[in-house]
TIKEMAR-449393 format. One line per 5 residues: their letters; for each residue y, z, x of N, C-alpha, C. Coordinates in Angstrom, 1 decimal. Each point is the difference from the previous one (the first is absolute). Layout:
<atoms>
A) Y/Z/X/Y/Z/X/Y/Z/X | ... $
</atoms>
This chain:
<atoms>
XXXXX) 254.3/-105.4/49.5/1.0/-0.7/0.8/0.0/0.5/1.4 | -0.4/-1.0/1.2/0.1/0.3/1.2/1.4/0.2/0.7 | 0.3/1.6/0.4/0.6/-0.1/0.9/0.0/-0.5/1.2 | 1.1/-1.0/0.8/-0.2/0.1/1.2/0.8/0.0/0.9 | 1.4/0.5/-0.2/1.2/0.8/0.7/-0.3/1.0/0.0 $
XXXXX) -0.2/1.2/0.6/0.3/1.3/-0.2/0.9/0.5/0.1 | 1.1/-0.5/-0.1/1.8/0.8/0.5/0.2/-0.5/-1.6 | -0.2/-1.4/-0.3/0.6/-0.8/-1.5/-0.6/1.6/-1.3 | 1.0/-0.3/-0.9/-0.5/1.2/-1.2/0.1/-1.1/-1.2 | -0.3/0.4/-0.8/-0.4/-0.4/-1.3/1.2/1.1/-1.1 $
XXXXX) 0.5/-0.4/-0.8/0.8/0.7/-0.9/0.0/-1.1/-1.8 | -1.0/1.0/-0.5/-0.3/-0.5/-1.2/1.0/0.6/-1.3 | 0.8/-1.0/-1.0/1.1/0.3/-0.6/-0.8/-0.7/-1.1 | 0.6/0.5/-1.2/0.1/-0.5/-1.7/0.4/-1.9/-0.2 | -1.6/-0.5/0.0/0.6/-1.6/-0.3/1.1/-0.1/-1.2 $
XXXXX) -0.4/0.4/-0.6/1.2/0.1/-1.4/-0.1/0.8/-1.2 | 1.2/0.8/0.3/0.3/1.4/-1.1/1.4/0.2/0.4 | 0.2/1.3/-0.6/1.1/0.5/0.2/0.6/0.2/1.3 | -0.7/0.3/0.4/0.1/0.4/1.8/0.2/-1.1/0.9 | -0.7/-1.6/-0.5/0.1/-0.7/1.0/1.8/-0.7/0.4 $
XXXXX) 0.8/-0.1/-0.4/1.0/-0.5/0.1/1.0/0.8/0.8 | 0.0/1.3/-0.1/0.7/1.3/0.8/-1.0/0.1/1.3 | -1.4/0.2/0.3/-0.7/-0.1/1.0/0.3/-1.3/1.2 | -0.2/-1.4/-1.1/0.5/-1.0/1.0/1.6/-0.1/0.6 | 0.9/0.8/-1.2/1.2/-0.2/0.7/-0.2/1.2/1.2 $
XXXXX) -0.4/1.2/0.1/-0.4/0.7/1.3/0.0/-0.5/1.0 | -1.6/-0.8/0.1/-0.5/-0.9/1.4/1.2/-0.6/0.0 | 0.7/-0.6/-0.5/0.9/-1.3/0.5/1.4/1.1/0.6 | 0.2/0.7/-0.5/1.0/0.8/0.6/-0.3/0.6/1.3 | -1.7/0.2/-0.1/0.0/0.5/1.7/-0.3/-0.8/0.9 $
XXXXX) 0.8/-1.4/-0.1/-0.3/-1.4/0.6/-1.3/-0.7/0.1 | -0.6/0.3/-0.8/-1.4/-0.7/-0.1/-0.1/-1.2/-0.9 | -0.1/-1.0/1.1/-0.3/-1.7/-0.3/-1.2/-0.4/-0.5 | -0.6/0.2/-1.5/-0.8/-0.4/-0.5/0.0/-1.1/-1.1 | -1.2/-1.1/-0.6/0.0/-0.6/-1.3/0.2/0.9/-0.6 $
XXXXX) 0.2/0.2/-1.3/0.4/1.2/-1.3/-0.5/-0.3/-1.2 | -1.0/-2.0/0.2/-0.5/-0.2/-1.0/-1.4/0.8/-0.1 | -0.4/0.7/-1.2/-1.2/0.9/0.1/-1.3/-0.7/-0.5 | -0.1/-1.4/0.2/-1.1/-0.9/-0.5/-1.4/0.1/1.2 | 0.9/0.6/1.1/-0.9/-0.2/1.4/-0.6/2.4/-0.6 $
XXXXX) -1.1/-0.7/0.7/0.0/1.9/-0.4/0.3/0.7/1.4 | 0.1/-0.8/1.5/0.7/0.9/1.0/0.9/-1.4/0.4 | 0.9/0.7/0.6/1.3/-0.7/0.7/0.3/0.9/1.2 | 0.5/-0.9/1.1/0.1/1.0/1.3/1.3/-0.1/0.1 | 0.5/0.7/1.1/1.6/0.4/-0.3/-0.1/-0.8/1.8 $
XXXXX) 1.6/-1.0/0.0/0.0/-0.7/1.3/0.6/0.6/0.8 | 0.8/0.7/-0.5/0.5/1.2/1.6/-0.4/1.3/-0.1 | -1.1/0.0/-0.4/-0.5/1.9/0.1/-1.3/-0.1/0.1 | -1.2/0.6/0.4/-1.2/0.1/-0.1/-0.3/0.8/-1.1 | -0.1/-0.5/-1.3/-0.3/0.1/-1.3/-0.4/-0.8/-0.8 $
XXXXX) -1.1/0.4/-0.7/-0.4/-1.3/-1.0/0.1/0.8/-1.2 | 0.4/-0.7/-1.2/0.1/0.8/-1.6/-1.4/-0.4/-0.5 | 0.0/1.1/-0.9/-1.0/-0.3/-0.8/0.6/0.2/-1.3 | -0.2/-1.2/-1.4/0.2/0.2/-0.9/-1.5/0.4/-1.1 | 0.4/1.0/-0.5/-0.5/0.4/-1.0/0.0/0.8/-1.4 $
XXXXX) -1.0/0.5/-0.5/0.3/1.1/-1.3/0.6/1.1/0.4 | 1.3/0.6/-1.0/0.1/1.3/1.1/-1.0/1.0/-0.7 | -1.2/0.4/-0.6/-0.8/0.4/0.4/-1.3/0.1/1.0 | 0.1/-1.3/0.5/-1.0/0.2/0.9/0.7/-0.2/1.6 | 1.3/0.7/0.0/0.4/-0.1/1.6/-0.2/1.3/0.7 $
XXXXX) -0.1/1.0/-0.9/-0.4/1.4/0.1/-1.7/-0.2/0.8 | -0.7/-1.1/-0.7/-1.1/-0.3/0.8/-0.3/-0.6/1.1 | 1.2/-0.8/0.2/0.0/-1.3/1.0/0.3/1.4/1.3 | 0.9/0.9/-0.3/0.5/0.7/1.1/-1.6/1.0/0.8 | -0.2/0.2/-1.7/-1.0/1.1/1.1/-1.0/-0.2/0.4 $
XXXXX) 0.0/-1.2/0.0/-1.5/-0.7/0.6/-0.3/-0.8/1.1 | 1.9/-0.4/0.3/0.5/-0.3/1.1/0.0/-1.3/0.0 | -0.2/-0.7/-0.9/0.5/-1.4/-0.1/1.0/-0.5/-0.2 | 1.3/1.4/0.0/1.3/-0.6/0.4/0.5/1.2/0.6 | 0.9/0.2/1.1/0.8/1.6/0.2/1.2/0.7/-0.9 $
XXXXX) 0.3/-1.0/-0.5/0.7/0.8/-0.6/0.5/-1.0/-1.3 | 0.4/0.8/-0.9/0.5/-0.6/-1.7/1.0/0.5/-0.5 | 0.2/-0.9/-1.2/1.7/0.5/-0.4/-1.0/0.5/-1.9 | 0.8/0.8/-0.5/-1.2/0.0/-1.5/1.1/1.6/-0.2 | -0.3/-0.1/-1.7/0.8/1.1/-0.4/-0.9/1.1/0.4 $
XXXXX) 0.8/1.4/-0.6/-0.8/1.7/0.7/-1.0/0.1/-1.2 | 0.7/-0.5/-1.6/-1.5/0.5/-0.8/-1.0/-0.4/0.3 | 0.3/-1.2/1.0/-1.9/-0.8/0.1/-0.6/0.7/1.3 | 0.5/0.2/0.7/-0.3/1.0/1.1/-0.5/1.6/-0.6 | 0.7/0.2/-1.1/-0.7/1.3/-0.5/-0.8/0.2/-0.7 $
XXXXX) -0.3/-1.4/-0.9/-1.6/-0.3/-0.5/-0.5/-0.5/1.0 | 0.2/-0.9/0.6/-1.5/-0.7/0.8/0.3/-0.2/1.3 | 1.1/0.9/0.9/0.0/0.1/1.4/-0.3/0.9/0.9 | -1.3/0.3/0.0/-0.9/0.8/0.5/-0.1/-0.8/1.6 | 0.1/0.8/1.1/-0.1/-0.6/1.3/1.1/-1.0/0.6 $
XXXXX) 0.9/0.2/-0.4/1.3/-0.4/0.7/1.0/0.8/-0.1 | 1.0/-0.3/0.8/0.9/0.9/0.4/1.4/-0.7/-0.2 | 1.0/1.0/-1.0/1.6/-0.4/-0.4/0.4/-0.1/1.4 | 0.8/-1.0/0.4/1.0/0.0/1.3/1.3/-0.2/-0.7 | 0.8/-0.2/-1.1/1.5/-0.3/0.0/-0.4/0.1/-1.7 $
XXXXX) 1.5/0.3/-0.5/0.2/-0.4/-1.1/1.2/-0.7/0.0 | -0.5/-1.4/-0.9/1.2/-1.1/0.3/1.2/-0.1/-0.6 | 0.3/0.9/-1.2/1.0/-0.3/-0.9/0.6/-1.0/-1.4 | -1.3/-0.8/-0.3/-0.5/-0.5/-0.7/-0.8/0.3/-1.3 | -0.1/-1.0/-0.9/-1.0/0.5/-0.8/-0.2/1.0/-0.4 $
XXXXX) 0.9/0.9/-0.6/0.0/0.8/-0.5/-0.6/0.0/-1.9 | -0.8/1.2/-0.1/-0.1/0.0/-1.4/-0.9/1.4/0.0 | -0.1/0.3/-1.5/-0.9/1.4/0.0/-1.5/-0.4/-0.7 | -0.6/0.6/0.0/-1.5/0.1/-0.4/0.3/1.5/-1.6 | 0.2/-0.9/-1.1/0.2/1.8/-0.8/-0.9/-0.6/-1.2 $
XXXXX) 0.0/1.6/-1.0/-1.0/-0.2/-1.1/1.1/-0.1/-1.0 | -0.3/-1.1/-0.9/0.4/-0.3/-0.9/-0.8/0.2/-1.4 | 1.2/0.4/-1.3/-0.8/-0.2/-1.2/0.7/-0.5/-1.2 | -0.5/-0.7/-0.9/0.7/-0.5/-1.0/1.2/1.0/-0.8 | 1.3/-1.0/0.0/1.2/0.8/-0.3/-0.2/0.9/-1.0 $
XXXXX) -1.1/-0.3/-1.3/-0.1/0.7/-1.4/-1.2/1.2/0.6 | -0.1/0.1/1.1/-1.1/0.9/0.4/1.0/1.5/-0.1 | -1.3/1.0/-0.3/0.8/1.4/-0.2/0.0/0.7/1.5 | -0.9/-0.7/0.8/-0.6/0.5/1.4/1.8/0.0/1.2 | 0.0/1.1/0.5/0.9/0.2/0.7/-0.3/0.3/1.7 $
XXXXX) -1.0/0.3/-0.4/0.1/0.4/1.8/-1.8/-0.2/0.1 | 0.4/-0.5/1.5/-1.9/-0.5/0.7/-1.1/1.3/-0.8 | 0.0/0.9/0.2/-0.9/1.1/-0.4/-0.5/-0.4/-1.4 | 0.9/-0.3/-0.8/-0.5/-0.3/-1.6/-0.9/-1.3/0.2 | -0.3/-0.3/0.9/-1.1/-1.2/0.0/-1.3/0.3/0.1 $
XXXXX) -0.1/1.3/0.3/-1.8/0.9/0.1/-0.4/-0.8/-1.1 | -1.2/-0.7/0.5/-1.5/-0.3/-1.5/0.9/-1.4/-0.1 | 1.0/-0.4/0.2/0.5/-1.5/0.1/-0.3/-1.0/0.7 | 0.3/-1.6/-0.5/-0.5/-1.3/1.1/0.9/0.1/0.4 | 0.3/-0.3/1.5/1.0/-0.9/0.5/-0.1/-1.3/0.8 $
XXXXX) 0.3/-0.7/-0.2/-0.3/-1.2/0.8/0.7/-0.3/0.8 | -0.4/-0.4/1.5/1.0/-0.4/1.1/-1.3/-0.8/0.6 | 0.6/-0.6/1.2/-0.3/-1.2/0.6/-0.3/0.9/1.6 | 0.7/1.6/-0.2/0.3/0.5/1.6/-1.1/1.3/-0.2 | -1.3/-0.1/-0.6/-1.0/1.4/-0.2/-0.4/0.8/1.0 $
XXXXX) 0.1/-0.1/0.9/-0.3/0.7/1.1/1.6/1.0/0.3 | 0.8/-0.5/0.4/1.6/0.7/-0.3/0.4/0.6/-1.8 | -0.3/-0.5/-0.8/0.5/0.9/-1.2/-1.1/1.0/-0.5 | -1.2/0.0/0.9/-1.1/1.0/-0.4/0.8/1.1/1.1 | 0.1/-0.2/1.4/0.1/1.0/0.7/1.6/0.5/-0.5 $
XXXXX) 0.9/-0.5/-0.7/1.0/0.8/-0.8/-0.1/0.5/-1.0 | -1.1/-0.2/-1.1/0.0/0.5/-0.6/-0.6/1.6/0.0 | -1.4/-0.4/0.8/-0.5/1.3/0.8/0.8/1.3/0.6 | 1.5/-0.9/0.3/0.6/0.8/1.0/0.7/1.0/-0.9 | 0.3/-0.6/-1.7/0.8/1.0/-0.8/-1.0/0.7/-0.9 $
XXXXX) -1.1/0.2/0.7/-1.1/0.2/-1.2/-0.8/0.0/-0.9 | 0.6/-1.8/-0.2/-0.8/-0.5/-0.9/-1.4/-0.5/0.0 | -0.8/0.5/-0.5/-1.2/-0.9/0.8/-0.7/-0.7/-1.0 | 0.3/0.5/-1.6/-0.4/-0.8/-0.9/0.7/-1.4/-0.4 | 0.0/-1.2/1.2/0.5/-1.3/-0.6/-0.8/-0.9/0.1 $
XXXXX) -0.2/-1.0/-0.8/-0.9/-0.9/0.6/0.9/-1.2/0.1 | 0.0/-0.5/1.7/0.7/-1.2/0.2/-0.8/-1.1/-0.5 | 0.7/-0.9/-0.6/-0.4/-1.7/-0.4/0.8/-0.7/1.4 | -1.4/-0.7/0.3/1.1/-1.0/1.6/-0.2/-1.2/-0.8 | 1.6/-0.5/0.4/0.0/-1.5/-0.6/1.1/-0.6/1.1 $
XXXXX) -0.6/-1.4/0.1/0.3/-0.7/1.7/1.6/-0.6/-0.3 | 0.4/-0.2/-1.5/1.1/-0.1/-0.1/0.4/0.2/-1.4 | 1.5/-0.5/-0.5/0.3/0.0/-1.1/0.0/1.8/-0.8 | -0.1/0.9/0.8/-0.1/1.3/0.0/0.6/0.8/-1.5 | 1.4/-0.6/-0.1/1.0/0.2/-1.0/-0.4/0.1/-1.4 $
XXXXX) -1.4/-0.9/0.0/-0.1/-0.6/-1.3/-0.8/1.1/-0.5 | -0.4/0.5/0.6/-1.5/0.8/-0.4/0.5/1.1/-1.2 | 0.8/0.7/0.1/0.4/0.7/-1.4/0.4/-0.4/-1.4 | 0.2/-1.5/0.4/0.1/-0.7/-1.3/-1.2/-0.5/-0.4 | -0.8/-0.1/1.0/-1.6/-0.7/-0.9/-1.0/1.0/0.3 $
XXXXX) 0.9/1.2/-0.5/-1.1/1.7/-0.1/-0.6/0.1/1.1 | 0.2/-0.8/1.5/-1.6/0.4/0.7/0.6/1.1/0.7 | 1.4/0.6/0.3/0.4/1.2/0.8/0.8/0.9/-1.0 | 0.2/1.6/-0.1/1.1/0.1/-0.3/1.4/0.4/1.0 | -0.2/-0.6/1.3/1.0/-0.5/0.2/-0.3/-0.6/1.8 $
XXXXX) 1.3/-0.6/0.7/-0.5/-0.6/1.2/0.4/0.9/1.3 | -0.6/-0.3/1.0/0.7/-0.3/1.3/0.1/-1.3/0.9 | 1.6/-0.1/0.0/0.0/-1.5/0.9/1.0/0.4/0.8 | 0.0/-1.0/0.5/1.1/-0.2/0.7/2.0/-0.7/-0.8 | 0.8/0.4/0.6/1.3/-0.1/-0.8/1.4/-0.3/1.2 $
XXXXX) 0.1/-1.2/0.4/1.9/0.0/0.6/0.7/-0.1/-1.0 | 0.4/-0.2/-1.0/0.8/0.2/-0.8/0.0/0.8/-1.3 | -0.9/0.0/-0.3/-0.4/0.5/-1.3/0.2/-1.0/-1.3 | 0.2/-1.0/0.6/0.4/-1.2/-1.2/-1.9/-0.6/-0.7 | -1.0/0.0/0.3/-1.1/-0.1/-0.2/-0.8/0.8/-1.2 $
XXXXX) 0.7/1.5/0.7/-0.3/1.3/-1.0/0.8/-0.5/-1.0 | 1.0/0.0/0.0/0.7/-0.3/-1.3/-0.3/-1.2/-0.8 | -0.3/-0.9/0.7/-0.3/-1.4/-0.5/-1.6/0.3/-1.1 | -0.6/1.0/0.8/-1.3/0.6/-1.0/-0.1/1.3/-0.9 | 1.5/0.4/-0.2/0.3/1.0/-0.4/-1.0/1.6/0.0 $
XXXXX) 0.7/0.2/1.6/-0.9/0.8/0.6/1.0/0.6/0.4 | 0.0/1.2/0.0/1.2/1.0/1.1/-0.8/0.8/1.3 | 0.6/0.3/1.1/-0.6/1.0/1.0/-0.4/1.1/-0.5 | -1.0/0.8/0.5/0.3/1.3/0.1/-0.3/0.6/0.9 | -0.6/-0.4/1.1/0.1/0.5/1.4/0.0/-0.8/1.3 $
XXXXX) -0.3/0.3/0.9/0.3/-0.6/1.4/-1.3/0.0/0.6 | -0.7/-0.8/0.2/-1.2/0.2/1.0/0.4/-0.3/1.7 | 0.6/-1.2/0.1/0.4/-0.2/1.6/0.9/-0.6/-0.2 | 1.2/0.5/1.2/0.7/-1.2/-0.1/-0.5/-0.8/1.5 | 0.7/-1.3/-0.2/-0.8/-1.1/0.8/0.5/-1.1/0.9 $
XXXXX) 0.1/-0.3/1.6/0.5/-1.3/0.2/-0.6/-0.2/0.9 | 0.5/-1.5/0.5/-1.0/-0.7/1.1/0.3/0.9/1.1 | -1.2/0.1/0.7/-0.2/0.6/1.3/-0.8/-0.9/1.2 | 0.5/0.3/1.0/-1.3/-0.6/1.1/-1.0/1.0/0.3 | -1.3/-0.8/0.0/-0.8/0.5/0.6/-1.0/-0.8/0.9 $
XXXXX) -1.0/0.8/0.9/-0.7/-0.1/1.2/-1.1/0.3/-0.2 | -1.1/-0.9/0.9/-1.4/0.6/0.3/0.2/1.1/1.1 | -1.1/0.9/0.1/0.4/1.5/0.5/-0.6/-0.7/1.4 | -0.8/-0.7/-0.2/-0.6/-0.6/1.4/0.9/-0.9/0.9 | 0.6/-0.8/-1.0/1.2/-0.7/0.8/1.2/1.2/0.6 $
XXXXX) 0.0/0.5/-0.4/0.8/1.2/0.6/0.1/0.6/1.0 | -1.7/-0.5/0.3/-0.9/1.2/1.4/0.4/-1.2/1.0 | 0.2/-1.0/-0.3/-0.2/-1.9/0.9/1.2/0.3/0.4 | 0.6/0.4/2.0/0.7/0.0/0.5/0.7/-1.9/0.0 | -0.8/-0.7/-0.3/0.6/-1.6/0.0/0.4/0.0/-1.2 $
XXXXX) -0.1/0.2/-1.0/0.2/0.0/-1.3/1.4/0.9/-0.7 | -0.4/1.0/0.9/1.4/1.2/-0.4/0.9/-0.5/0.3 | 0.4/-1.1/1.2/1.3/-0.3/0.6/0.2/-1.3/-1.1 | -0.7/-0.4/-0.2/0.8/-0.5/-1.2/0.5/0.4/-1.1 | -1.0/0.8/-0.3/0.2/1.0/-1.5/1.2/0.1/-0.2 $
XXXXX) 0.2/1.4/1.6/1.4/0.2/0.2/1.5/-1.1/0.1 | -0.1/-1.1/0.4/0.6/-1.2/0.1/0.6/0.1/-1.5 | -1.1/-0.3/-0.9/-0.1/-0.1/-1.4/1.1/1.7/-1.2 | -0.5/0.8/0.8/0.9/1.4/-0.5/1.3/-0.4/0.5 | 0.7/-0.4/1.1/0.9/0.3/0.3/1.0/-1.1/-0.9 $
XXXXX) -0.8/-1.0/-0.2/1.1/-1.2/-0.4/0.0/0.3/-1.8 | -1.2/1.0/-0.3/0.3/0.1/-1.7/1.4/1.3/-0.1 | -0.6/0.6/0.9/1.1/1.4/0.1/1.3/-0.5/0.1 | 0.2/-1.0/1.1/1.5/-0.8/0.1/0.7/-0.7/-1.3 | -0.6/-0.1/-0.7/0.3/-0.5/-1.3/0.3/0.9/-1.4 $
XXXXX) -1.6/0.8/0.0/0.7/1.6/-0.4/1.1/0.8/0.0 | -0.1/-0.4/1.7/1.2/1.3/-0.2/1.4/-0.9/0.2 | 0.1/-1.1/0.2/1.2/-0.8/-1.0/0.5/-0.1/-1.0 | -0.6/-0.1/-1.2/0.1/0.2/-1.1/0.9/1.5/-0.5 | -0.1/1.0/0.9/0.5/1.0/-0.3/1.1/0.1/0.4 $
XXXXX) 0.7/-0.6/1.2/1.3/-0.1/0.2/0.6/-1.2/-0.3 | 1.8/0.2/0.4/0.7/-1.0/0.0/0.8/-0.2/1.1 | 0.5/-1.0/0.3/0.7/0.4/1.0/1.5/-0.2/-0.6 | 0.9/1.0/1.0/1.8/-0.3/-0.8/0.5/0.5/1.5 | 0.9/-1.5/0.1/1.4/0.0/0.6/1.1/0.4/-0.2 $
XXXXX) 1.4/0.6/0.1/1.1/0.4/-0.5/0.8/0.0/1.0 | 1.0/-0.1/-0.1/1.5/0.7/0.6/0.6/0.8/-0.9 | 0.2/1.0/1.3/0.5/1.4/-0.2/1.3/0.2/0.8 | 0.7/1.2/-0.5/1.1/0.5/1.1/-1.0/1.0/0.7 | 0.4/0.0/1.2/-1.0/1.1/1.0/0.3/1.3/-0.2 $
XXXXX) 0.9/0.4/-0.4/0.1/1.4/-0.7/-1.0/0.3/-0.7 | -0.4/-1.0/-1.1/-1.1/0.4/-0.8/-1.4/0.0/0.4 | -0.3/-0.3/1.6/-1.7/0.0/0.5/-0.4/1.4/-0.5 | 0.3/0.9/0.6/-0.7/1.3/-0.4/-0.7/-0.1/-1.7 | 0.8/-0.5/-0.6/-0.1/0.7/-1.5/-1.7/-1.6/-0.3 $
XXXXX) 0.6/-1.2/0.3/-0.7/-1.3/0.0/-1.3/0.4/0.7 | -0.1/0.6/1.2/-1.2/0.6/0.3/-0.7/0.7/-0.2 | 0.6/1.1/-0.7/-0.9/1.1/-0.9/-0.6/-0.9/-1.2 | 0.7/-0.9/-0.5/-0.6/-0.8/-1.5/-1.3/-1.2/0.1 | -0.2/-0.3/1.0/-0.3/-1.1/1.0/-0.4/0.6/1.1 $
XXXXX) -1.1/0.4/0.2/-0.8/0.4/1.4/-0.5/-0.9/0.7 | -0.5/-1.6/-0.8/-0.8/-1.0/0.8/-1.3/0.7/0.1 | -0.4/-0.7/0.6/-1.5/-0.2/0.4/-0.5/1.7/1.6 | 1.3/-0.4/0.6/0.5/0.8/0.6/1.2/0.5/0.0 | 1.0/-0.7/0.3/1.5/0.1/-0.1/0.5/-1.8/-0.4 $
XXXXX) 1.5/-0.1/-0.7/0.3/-0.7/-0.2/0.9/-0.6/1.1 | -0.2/-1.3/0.3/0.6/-1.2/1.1/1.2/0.3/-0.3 | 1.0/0.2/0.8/1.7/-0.1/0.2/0.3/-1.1/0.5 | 1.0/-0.8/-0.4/0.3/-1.2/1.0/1.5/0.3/-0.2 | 0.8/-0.3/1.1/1.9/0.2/0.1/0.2/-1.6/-0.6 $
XXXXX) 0.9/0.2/-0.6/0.8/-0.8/-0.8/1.2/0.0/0.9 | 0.9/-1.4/-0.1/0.9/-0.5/0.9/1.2/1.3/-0.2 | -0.1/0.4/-1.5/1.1/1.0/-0.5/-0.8/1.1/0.5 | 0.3/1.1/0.8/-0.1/0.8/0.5/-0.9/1.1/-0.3 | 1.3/0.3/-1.4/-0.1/0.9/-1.4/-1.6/-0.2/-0.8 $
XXXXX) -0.2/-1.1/0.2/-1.4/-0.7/-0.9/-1.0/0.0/0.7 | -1.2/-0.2/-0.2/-1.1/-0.3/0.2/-1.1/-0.1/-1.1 | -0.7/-1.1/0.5/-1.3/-0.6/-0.6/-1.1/1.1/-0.4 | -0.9/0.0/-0.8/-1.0/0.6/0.2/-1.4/-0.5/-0.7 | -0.9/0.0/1.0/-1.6/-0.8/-0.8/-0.6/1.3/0.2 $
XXXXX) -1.1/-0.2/-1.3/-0.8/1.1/-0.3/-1.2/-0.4/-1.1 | -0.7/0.8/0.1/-1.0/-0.2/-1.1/0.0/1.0/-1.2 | -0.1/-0.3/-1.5/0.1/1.0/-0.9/-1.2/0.0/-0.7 | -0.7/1.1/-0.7/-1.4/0.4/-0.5/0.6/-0.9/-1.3 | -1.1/-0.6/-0.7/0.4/-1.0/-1.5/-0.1/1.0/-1.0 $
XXXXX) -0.6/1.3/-0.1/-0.2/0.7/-0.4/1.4/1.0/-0.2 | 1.1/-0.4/0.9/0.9/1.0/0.1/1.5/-1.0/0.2 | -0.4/-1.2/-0.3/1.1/-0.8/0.6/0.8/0.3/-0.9 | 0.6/-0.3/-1.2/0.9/-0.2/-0.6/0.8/1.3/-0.1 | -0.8/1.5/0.1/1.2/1.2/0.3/0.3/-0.4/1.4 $
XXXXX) -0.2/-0.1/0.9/0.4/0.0/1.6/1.2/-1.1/0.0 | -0.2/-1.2/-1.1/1.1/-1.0/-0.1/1.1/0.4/-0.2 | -0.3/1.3/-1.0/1.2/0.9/-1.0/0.9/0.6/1.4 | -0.9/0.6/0.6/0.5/1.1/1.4/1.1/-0.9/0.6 | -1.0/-1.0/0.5/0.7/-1.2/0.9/1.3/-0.4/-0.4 $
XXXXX) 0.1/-0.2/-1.5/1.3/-0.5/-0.3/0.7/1.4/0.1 | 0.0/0.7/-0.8/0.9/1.5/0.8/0.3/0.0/0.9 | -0.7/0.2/0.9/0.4/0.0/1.7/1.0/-0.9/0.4 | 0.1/-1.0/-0.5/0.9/-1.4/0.4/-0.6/-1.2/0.2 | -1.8/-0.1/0.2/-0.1/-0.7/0.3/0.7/-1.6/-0.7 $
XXXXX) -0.1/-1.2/0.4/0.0/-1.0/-1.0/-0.7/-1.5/0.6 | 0.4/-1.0/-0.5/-0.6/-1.0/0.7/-2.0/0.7/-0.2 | -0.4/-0.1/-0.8/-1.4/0.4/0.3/-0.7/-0.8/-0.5 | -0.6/-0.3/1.3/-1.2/-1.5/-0.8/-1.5/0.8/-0.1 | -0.7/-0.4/-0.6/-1.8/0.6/-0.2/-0.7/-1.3/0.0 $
XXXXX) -1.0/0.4/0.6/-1.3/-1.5/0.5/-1.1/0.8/-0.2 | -1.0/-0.5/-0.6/-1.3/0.4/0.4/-0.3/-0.2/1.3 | -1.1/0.9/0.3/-0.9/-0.2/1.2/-1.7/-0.5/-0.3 | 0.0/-1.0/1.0/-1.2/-0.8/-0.5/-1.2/0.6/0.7 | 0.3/0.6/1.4/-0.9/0.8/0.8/0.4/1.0/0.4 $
XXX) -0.6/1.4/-0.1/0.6/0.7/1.2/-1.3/1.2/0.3 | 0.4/-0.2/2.0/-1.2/0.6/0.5/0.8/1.3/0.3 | -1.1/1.2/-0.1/0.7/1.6/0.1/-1.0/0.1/1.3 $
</atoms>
């Protein structure tokens, strides 16, 4: 594929899997005007100098490092089997799930080590060799199978798996229980190390960091308005720090005043608790759709 922008980047995402629906809603949240139909295998984006590339998300780990795209969206287990020569820039908050070993529920096997001199089958052999290595085990012989992984303990070829799991509803559906953790896992961005070195190229890159981070780090707050009596700022500002400090605005009533602020989502609902103590009332909460730090 000829380049022939050198400022334009290429960012290769998951035509269709898990990932692709959370990835596309991303681009569109960082205002990027593209088709979304994935029949085309590139689509350019009309207000950004970007073109997508759709593909397998195992071979975007390749697209990156070979530089036929700058950068990709793709989970971390596939970067840890087969992303050799690229470089993590962001973790997106997405796509979460774990990479663990599983074995059949009637199995007496309890913990990864009792697998010495055992099959296991996984689809991820380059990642569940270097774990297993890592607890000592070195008698396993992996079986690679490209999918359907689950099944293998019931038609004798493992005695037991490693796959991948977001819910664990699959394991159970094959009556298989965990017994350990190999990675846990979610979409990340990543870069060619070369496009990195490309002073024309960085300034987009960067363009590109700043507007996923703005979305990031939205999601972690909220914002809340209230009226208060102004006797209670001190106590309202210790509970509520903001971003920096929390906005005051005078109210026609003297005694009162407004207050805007931002609360961590992670802590909102005790700080609501505070709030009402203090006196606050009138308290509205909105998400925040962007916000730049």
């Amino acid at each position: 594929m000829e380049r022939t922008d050198g400022c334009r980047l290429r960012l290769a995402m998951q035509r269709q899997g898990r990932l692709t629906e959370a990835t596309t809603h991303l681009l569109h949240g960082m205002g990027l005007e593209f088709e979304s139909y994935r029949q085309r295998l590139l689509t350019p984006c009309r207000n950004f100098p970007l073109d997508i590339l759709y593909g397998r998300d195992d071979d975007i780990p390749e697209y990156v490092a070979d530089g036929t795209v700058d950068l990709g969206v793709v989970g971390r287990n596939v970067i840890v089997e087969r992303g050799n020569g690229v470089e993590e820039l962001l973790s997106l908050g997405f796509g979460y799930c774990s990479l663990v070993v599983a074995v059949p529920s009637e199995s007496p096997i309890q913990d990864p080590r009792e697998l010495e001199g055992h099959r296991v089958a996984t689809s991820y052999p380059r990642t569940v060799r270097g774990y297993f290595e890592g607890i000592g085990v070195e008698d396993v012989e992996l079986v690679t199978l490209s999918g359907s992984v689950e099944v293998a303990p019931s038609l004798g070829i493992a005695s037991a798996v490693a796959d991948l799991t977001a819910t664990g509803s699959t394991l159970v559906l094959n009556d298989l229980r965990p017994i350990a953790t190999v990675l846990e896992s979610e979409a990340v961005l990543i870069a060619n190390p070369a496009s990195l070195r490309q002073p024309e190229k960085v300034r987009n890159i960067n363009r590109v960091l700043m507007r996923i981070n703005s979305l990031l780090a939205a999601r972690e707050y909220k914002y809340v308005m209230m009226n208060a009596p102004r006797s209670a700022l001190p106590t309202i500002r210790g509970a509520t720090p903001g971003l920096k400090a929390p906005t005051v605005v005078p109210l026609a009533d003297p005694e009162w005043v407004a207050i805007h602020t931002v609360v961590k989502e992670n802590e909102f609902w005790e700080v609501i608790e505070r709030l009402r103590e203090a006196g606050a009332s009138e308290i509205l909460v909105t998400s925040i759709e962007k916000l730049l730090l």
